[in-house]
VMD Tcl script that builds the backbone (N, CA, C; Angstrom):
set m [mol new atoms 465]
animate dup $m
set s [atomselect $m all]
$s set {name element resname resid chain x y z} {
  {N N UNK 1 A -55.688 -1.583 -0.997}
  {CA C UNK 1 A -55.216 -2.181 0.231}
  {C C UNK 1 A -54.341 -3.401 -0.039}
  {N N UNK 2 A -54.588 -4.038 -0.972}
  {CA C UNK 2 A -53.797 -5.111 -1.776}
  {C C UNK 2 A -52.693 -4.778 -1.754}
  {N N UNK 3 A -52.251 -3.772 -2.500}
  {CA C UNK 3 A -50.671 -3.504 -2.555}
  {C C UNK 3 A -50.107 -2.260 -1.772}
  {N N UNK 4 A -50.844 -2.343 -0.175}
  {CA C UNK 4 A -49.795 -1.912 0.647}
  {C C UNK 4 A -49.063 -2.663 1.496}
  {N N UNK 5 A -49.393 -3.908 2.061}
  {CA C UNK 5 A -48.529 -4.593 2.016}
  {C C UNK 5 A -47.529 -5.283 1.781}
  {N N UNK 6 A -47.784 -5.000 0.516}
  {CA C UNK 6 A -46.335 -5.674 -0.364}
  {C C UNK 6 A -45.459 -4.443 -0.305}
  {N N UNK 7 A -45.845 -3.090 -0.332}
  {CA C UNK 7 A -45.215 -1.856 -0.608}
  {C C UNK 7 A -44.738 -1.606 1.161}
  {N N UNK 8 A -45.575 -1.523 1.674}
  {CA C UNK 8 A -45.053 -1.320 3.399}
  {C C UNK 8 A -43.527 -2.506 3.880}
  {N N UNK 9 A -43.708 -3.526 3.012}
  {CA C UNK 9 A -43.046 -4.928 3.262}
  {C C UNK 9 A -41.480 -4.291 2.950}
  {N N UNK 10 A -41.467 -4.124 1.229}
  {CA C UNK 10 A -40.387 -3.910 0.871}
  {C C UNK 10 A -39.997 -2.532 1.443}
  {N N UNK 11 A -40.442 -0.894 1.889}
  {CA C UNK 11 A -40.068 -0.085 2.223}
  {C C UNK 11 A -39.374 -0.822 3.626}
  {N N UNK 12 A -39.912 -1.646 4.038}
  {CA C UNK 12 A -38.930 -1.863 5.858}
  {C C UNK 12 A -37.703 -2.635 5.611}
  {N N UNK 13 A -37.498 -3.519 4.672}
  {CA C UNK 13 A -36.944 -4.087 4.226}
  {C C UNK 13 A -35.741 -3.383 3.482}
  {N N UNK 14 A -35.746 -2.396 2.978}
  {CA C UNK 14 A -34.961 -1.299 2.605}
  {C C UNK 14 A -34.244 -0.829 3.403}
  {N N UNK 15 A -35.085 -0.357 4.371}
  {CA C UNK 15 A -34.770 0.668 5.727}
  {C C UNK 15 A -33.558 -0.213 6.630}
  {N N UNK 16 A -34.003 -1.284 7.122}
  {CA C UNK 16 A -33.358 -2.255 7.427}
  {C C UNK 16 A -32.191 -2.730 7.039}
  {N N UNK 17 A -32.112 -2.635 5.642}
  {CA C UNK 17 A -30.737 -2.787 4.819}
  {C C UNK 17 A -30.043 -1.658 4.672}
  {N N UNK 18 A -30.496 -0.573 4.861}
  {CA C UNK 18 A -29.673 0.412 4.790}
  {C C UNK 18 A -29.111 0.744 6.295}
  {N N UNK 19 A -29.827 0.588 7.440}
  {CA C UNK 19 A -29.227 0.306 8.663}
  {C C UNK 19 A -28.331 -0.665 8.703}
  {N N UNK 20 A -28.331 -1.571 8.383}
  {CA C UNK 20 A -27.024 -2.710 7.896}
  {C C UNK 20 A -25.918 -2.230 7.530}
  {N N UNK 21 A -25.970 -1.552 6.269}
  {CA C UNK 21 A -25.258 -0.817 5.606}
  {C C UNK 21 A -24.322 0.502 6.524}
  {N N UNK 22 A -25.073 0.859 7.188}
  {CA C UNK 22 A -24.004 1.560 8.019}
  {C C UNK 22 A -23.813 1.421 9.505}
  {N N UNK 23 A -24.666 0.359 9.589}
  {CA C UNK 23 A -23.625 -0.220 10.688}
  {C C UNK 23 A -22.573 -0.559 11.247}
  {N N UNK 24 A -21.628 -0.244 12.257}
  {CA C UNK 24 A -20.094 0.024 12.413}
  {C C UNK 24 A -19.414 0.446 11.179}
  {N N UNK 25 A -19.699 1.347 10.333}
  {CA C UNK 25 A -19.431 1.980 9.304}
  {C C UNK 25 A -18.872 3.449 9.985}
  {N N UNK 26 A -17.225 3.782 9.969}
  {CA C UNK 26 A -17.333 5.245 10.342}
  {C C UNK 26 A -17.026 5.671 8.927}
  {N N UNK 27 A -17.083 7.330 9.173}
  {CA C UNK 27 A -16.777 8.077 8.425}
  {C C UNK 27 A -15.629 8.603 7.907}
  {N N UNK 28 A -14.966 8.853 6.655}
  {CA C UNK 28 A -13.914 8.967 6.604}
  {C C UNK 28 A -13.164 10.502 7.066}
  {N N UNK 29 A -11.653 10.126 7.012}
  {CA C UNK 29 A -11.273 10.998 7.943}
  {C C UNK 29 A -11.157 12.192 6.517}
  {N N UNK 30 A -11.099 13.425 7.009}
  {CA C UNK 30 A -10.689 13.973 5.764}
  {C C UNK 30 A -9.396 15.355 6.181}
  {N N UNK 31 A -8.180 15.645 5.647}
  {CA C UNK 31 A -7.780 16.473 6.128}
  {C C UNK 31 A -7.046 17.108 5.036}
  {N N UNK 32 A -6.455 18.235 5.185}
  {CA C UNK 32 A -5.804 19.095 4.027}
  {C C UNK 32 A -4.096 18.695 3.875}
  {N N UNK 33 A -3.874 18.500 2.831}
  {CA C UNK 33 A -2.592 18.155 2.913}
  {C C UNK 33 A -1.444 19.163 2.161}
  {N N UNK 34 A -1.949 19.655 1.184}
  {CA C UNK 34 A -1.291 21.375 0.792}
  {C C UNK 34 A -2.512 22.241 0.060}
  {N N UNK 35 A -2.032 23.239 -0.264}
  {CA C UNK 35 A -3.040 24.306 -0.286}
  {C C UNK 35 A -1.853 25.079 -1.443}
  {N N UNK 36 A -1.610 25.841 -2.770}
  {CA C UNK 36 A -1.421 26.412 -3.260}
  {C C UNK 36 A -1.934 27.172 -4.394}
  {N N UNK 37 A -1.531 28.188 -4.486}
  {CA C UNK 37 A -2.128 29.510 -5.236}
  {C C UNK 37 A -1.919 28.781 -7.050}
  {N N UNK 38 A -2.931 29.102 -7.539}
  {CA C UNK 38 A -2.275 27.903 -9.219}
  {C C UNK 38 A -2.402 29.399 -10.170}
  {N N UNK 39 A -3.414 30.322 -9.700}
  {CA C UNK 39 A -3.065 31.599 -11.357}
  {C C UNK 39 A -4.097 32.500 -10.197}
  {N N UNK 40 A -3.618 33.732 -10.685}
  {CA C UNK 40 A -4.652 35.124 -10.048}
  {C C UNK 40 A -4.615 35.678 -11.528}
  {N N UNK 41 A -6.218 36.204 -11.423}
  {CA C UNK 41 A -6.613 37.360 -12.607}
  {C C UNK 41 A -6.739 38.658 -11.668}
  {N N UNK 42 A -7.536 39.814 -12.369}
  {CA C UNK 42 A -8.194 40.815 -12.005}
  {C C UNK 42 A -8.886 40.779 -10.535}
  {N N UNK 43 A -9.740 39.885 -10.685}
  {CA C UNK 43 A -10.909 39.562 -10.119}
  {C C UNK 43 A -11.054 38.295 -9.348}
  {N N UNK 44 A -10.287 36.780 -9.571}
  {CA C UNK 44 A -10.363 36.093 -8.621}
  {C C UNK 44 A -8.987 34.993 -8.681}
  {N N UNK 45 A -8.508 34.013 -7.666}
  {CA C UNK 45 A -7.766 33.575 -7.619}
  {C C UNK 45 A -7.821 31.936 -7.475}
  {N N UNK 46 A -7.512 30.724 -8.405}
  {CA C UNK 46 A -7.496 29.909 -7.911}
  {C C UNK 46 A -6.360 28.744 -7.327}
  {N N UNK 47 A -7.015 28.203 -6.863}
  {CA C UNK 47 A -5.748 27.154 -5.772}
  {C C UNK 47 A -6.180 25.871 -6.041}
  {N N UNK 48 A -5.214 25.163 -5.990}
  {CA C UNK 48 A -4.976 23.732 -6.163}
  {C C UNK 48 A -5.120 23.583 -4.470}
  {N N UNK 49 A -6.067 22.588 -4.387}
  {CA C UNK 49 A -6.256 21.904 -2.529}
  {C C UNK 49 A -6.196 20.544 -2.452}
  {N N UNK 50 A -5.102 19.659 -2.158}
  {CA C UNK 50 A -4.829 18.449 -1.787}
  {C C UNK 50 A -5.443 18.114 -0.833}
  {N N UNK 51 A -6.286 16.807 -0.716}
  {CA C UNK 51 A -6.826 16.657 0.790}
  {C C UNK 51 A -6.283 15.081 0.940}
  {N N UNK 52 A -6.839 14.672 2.326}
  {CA C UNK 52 A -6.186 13.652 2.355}
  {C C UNK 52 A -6.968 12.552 3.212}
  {N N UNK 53 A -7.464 11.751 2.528}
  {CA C UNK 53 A -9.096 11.084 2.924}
  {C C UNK 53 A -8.549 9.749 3.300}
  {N N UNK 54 A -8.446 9.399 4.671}
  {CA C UNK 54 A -8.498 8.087 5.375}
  {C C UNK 54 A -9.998 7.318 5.642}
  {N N UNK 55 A -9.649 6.194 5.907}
  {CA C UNK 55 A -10.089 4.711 5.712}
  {C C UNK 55 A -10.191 4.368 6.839}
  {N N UNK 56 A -10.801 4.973 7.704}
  {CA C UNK 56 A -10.534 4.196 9.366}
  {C C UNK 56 A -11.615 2.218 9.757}
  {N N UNK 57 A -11.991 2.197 8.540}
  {CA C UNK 57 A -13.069 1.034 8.356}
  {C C UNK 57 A -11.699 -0.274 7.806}
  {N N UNK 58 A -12.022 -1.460 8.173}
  {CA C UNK 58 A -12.022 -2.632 7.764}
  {C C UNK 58 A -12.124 -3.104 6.238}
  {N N UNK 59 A -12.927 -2.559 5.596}
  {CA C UNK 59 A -13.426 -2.823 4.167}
  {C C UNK 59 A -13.050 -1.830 3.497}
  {N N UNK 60 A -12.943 -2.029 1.868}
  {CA C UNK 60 A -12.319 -0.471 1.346}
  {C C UNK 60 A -14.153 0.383 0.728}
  {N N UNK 61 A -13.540 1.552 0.669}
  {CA C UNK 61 A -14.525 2.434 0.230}
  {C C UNK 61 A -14.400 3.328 -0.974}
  {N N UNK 62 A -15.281 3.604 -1.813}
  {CA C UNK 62 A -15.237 4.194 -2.707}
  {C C UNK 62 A -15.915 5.372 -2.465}
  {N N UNK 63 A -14.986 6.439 -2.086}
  {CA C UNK 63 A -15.319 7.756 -2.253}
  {C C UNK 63 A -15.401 8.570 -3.428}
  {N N UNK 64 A -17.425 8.786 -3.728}
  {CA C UNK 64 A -17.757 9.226 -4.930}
  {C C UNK 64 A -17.782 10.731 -4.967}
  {N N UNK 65 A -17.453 11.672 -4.229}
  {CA C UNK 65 A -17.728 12.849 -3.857}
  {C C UNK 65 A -17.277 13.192 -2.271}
  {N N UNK 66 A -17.068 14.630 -2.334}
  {CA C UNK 66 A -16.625 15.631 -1.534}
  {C C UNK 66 A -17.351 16.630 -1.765}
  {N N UNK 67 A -18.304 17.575 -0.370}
  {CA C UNK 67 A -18.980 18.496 -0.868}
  {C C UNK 67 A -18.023 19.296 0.560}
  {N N UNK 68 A -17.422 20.747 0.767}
  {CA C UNK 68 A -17.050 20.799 1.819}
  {C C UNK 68 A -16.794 22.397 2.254}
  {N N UNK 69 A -16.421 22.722 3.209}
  {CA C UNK 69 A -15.867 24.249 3.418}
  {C C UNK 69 A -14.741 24.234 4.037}
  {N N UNK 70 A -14.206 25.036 3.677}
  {CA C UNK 70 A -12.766 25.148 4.321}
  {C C UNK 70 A -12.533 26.695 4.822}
  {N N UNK 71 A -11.707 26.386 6.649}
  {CA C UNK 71 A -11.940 28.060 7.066}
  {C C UNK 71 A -10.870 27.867 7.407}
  {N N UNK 72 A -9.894 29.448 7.306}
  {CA C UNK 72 A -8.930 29.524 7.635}
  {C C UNK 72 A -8.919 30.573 8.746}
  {N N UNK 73 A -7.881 30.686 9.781}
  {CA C UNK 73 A -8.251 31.220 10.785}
  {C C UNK 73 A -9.644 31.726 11.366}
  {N N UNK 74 A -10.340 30.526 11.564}
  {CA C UNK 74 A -11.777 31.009 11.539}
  {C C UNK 74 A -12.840 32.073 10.917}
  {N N UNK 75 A -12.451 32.112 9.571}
  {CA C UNK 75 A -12.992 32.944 8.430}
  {C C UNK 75 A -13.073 31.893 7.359}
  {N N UNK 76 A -14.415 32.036 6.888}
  {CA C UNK 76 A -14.751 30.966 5.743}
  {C C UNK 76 A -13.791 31.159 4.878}
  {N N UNK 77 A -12.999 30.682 3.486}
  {CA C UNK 77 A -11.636 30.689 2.642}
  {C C UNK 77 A -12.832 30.541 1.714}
  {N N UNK 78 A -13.215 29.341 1.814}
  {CA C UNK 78 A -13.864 28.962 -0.010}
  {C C UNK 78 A -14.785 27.994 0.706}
  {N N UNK 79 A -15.566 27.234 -0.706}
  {CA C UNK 79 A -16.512 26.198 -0.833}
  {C C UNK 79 A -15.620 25.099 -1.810}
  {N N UNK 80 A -15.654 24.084 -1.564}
  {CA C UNK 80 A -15.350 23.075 -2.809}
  {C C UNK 80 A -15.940 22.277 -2.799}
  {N N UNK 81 A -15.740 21.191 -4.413}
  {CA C UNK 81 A -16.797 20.195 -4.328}
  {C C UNK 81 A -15.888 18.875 -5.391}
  {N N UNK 82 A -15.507 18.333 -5.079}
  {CA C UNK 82 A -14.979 16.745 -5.835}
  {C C UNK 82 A -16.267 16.061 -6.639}
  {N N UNK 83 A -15.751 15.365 -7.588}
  {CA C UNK 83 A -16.829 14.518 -8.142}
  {C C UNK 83 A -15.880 13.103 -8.372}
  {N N UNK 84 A -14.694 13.122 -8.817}
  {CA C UNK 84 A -14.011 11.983 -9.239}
  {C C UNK 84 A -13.823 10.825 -8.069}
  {N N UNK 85 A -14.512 9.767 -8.384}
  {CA C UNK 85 A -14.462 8.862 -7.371}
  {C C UNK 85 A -13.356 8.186 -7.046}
  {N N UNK 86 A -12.823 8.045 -5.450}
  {CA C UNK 86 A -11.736 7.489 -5.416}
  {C C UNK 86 A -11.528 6.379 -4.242}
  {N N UNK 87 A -10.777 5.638 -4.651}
  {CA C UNK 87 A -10.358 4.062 -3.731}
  {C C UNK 87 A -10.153 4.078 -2.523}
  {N N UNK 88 A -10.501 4.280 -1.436}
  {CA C UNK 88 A -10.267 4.195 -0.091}
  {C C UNK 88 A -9.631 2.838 0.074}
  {N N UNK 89 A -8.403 2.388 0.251}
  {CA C UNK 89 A -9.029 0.761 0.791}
  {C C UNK 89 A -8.804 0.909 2.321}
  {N N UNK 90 A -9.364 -0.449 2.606}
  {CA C UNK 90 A -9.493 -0.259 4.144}
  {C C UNK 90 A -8.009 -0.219 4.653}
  {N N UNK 91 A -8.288 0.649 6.045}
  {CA C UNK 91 A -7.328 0.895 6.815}
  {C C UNK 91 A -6.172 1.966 6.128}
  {N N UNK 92 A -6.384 2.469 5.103}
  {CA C UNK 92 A -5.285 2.946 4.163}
  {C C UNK 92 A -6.162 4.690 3.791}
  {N N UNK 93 A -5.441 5.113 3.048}
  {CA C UNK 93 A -5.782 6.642 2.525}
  {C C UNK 93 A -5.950 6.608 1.255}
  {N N UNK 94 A -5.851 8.213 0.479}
  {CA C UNK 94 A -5.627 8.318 -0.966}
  {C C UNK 94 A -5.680 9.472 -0.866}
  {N N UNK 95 A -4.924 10.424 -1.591}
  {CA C UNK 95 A -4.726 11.916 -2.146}
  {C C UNK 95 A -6.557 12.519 -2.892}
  {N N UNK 96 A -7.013 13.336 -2.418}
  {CA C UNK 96 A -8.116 13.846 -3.539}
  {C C UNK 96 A -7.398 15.047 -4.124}
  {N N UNK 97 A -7.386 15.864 -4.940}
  {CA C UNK 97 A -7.373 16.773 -5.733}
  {C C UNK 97 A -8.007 17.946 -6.157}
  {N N UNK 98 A -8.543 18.611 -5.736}
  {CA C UNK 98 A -9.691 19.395 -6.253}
  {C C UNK 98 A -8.997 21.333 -6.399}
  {N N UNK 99 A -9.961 21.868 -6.806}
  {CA C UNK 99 A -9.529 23.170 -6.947}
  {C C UNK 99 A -10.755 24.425 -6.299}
  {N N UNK 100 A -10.460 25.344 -5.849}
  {CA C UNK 100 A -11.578 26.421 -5.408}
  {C C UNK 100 A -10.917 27.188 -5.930}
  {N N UNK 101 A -12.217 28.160 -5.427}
  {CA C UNK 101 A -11.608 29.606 -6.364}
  {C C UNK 101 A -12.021 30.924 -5.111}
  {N N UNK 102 A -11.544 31.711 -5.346}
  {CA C UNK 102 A -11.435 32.843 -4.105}
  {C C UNK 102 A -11.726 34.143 -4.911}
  {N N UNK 103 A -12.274 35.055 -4.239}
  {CA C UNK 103 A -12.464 36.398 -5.122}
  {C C UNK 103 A -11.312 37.321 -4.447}
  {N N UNK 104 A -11.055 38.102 -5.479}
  {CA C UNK 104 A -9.384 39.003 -4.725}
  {C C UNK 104 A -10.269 39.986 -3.744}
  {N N UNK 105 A -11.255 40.542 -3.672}
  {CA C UNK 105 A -11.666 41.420 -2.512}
  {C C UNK 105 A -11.317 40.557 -1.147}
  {N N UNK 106 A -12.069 39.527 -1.602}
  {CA C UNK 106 A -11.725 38.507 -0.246}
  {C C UNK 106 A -10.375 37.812 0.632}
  {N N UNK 107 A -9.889 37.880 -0.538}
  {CA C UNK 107 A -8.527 37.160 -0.952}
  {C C UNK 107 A -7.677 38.286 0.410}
  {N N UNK 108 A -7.803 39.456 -0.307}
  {CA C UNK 108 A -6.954 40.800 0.163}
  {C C UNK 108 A -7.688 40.767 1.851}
  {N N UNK 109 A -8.351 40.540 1.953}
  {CA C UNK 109 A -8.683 40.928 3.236}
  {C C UNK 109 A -8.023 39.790 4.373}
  {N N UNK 110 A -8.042 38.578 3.478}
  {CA C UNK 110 A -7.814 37.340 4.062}
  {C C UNK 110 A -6.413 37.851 4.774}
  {N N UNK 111 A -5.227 38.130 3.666}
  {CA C UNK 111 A -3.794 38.604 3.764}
  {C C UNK 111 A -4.017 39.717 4.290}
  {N N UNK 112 A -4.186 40.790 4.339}
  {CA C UNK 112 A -4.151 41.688 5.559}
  {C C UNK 112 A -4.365 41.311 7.038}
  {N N UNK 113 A -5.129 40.247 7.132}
  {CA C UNK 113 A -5.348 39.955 8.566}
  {C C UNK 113 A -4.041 38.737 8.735}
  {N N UNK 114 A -4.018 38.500 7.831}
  {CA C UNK 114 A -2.450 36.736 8.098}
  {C C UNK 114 A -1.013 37.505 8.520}
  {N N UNK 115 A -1.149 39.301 7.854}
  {CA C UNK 115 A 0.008 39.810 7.831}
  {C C UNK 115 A 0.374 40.113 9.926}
  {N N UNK 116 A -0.648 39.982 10.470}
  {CA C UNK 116 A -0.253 40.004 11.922}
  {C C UNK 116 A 0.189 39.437 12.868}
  {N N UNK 117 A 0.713 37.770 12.046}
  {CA C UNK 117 A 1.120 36.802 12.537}
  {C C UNK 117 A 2.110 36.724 11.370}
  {N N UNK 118 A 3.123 37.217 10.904}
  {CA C UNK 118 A 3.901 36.597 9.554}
  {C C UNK 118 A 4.357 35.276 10.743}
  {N N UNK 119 A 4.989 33.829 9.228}
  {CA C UNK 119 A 5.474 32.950 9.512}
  {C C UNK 119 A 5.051 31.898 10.741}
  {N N UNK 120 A 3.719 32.313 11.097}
  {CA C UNK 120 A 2.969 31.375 11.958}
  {C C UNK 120 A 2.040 30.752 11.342}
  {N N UNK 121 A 1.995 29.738 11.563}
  {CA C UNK 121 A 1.290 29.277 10.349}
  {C C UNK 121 A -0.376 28.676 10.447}
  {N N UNK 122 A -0.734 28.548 9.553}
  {CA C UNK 122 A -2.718 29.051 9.499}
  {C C UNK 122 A -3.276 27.679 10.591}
  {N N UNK 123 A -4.437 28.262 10.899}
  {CA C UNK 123 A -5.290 27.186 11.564}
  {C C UNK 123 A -6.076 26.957 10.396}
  {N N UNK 124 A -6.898 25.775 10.397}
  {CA C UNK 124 A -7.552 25.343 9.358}
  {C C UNK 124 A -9.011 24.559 10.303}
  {N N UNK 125 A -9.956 24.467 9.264}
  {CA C UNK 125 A -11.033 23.507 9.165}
  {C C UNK 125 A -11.340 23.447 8.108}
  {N N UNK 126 A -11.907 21.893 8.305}
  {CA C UNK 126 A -12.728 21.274 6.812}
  {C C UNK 126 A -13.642 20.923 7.885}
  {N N UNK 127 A -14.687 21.077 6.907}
  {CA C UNK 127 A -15.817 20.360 7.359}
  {C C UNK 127 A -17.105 19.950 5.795}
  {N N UNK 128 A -17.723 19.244 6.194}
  {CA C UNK 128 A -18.202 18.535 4.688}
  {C C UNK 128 A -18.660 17.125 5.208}
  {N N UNK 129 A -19.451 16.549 3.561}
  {CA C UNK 129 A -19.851 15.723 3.968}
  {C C UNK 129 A -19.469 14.858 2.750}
  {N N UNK 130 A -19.064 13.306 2.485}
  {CA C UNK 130 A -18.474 12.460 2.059}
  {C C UNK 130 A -19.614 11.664 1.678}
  {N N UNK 131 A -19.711 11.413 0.228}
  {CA C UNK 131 A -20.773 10.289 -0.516}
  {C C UNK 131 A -20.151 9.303 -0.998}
  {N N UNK 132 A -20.413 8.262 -0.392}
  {CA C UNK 132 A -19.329 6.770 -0.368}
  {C C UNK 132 A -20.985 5.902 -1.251}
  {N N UNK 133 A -20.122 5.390 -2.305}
  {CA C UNK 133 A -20.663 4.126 -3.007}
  {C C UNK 133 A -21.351 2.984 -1.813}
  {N N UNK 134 A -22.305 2.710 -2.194}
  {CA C UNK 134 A -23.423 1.505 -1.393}
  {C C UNK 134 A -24.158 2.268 -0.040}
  {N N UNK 135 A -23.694 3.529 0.250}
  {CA C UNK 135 A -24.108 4.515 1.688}
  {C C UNK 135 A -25.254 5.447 1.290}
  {N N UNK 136 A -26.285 5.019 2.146}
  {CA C UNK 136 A -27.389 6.130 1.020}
  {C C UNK 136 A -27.524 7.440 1.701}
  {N N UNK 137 A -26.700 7.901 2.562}
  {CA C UNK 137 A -26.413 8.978 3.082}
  {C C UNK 137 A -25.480 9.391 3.100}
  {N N UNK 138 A -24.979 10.581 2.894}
  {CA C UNK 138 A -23.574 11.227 3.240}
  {C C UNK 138 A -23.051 10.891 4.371}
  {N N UNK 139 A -21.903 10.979 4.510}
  {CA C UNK 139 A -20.912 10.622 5.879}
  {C C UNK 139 A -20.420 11.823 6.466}
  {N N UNK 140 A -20.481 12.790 6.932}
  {CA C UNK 140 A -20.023 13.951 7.993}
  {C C UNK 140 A -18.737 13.772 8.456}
  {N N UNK 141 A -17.668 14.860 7.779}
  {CA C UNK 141 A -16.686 14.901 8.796}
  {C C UNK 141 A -15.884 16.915 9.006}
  {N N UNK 142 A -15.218 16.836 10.021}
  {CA C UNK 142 A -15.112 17.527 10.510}
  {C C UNK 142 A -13.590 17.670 11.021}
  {N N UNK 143 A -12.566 18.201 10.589}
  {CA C UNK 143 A -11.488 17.845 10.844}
  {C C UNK 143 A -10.667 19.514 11.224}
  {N N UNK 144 A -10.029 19.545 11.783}
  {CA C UNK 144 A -9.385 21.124 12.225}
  {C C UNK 144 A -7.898 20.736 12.676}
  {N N UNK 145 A -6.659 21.534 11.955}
  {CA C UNK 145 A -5.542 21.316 12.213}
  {C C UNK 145 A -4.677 22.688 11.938}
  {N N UNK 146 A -3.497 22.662 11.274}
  {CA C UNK 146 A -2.836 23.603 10.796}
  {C C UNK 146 A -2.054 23.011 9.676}
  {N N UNK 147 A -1.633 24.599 8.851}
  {CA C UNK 147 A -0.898 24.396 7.585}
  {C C UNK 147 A 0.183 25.890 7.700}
  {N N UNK 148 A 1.176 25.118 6.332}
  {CA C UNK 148 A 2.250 26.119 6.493}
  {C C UNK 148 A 1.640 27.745 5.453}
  {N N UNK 149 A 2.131 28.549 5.182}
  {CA C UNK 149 A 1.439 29.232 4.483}
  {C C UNK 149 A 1.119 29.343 3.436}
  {N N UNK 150 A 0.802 29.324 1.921}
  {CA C UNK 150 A 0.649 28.888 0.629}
  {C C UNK 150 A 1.484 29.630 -0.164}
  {N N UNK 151 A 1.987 28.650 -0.699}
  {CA C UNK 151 A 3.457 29.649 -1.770}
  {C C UNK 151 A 2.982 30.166 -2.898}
  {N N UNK 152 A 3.058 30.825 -3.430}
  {CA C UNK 152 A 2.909 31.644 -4.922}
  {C C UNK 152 A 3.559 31.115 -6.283}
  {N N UNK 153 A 2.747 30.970 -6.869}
  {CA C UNK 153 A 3.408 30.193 -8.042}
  {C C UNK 153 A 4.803 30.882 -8.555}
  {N N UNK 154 A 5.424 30.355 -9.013}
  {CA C UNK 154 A 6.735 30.694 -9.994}
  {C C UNK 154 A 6.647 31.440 -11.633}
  {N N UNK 155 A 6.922 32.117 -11.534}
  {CA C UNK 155 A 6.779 32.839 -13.099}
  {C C UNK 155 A 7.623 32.137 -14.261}
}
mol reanalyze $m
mol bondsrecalc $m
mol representation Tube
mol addrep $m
């Protein structure tokens, strides 16, 4: 009984600081900024995915991770996941980088259905959740726009 008080003390005390911590804290914005095809094998295809992570906060942030999905015309595309941490500063952006990978069964089905709209260009969502340095929770975002269509690499 001795040392639940001291243990009950510091758990509220935690709790408390971590409510601090994200207090008027939003989430960052996250959106796609190109999308291209980087090599196809047999069997699957991968793409280079630029995203493009705003700062809508006062203070800068260090975005340690990206866990996310991305759907294209309302059909899941892929899963991706960032690890390289990067500089938000406040009020400002930064490029992330990352790569997914697509299986050609999927791939093919994707383009058979895009072929009914040629030259209109894709609807998109991201959605995911953002692990920012000093935040002991992920940050949720949710972003839906459009893109032009993804070019094919050059031989």
């Amino acid at each position: 009984m001795k040392f639940l008080l001291p243990t009950f003390t510091l758990g509220i005390t935690l709790l408390l600081g971590a409510c601090q911590t994200l207090s008027g804290l939003e989430s960052p914005e996250v959106s796609v900024s190109r999308i291209q095809l980087s090599s196809i094998s047999l069997f699957e295809q991968q793409w280079d995915l630029t995203l493009r992570a705003s700062n809508p906060n006062d203070r800068e942030l260090t975005l340690k991770s990206l866990d996310y999905e991305i759907y294209l015309n309302d059909e899941k595309f892929a899963h991706g996941l960032t690890g390289k941490s990067v500089t938000l500063p406040a009020m400002g952006d930064a490029l992330v980088t990352t790569h997914i990978t697509t299986s050609l069964l999927s791939s093919l089905q994707k383009l058979q259905s895009l072929q009914k709209n040629p030259g209109k260009p894709l609807q998109y969502r991201l959605e995911g959740k953002a692990r920012v340095a000093g935040v002991p929770i992920p940050l949720s975002f949710d972003k839906q726009g459009e893109i032009a269509l993804p070019s094919l690499p050059m031989p």
